[in-house]
C-alpha positions, 0 to 999 in steps of 0.5 A: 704298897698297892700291888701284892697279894702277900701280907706277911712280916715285912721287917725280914721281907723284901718285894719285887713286881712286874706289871703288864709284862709281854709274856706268857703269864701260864710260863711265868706261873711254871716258873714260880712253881718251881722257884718257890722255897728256893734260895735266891742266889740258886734261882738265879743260877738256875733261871741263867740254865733256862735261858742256855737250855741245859735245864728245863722248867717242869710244867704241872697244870699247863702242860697239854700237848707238852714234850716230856723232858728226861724223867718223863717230865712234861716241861719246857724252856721258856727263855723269854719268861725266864729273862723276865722273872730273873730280872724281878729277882734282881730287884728283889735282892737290890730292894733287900739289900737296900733294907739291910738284909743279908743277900747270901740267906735270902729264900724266896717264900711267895712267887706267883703271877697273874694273868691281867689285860689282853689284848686283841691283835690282828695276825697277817695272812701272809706278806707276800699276797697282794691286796692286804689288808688288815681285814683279811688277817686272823684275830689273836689275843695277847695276854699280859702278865703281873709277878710278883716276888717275896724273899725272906732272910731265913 
């Protein structure tokens, strides 16, 4: 299949991608450094404590001007991007489950996202001056994200 960058055994292997997803893609990456070689099950339980905000995501690489967390952890609890990569590893169990697998021995050995289009979007000034136009506003860029996720039944 087109797509992933693993090329393993993929009798024991079931794969799961998301493609140009409207997210951070530096989050995503956190979140798959901290995922990797974990049960899937245990990630999933794990993404779910994210989202309420009673764990956090410890970030390695991107963490510039990043709070530290308790432990003195920089890190953060980037809800949106966890949704996502939840939803992936459902996919993933669904696609395992479907080739057969056993769902309870599932371990996640490949977990990355990649940074793909972006997008340039004009950022209003504000909306209550009068005369706008989207001239007058700020240029951003959004960058869109690929995931890709690879379980093995262990």
């Amino acid at each position: 299949m087109k797509g992933y960058s693993y090329q393993g055994d993929l009798e024991k292997t079931a794969r799961a991608l998301g493609k140009d997803l409207n997210v951070s893609w530096k989050k995503c990456n956190e979140i798959c450094y901290t995922i990797k070689n974990m049960k899937l099950n245990k990630a999933i339980e794990y993404l779910e404590k994210v989202m309420q905000r009673k764990e956090f995501v410890p970030y390695r690489r991107y963490n510039t001007g990043i709070a530290h967390r308790k432990g003195g952890i920089p890190g953060g609890y980037p809800v949106k991007a966890a949704k996502i990569i939840k939803k992936i590893l459902e996919n993933a169990k669904n696609n395992a489950e479907q080739k057969g697998l056993d769902t309870e021995k599932l371990k996640i050995i490949h977990a990355t996202a990649y940074k793909t289009i972006t997008l340039e979007r004009v950022k209003p000034k504000t909306g209550s001056r009068g005369g706008f136009s989207y001239t007058s506003g700020m240029m951003h860029n959004i960058e869109l994200a690929n995931v890709e996720i690879v379980v093995k039944e262990v």
